[in-house]
N, C-alpha and C positions, 0 to 999 in steps of 0.2 A: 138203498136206491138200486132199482134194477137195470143191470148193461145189459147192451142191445149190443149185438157182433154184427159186421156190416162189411161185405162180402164186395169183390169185383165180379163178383160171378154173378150177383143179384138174386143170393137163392139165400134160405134162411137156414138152411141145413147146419153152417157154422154157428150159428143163434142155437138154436135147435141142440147141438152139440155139447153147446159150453153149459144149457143148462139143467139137461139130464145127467151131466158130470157133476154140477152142482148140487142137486137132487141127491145124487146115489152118494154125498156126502153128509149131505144132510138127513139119509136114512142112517148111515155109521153112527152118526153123533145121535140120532133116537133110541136107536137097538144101546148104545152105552149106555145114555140116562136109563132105560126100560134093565138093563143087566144091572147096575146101581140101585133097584129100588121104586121104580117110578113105576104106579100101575099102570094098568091096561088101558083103563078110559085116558088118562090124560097122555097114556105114547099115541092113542089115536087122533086124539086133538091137539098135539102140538104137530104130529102127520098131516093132518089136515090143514094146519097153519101154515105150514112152511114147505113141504114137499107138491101139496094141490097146488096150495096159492102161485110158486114160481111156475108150476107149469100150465097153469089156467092163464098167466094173467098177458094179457093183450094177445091172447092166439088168435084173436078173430082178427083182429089186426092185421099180425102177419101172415095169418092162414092165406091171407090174397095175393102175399108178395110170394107163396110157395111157388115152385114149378114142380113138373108133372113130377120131376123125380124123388121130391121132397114128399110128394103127397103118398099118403098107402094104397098099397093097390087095395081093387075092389074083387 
């Protein structure tokens, strides 16, 4: 189930935060299986599973709740 981090500041950056830290763990534990054995196509697609999916999923969502300083400059 995916947590959502929920700020008094009302900005998503602590969301944002917790799951690019979640992400660059879940790249550890692929680079492991891929050093064990595990080819290429499937460290791509289990990447795809788990690394895309946490950061794709409801950004449109909270992309609204961002404030300026959350969002990338242009």
């Amino acid at each position: 189930m995916p947590v959502v981090t929920i700020s008094d500041k009302l900005s998503v950056s602590d969301h944002v935060q917790n799951i690019v830290g979640s992400c660059a763990q879940s790249v550890h534990a692929i680079r492991t299986l891929h050093a064990h054995g595990m080819c290429q196509e499937d460290t791509q697609t289990v990447y795809r599973c788990v690394v895309v999916a946490k950061l794709m999923y409801a950004a449109n969502a909270w992309w609204g709740f961002a404030t300026a300083a959350d969002r990338p400059s242009d």
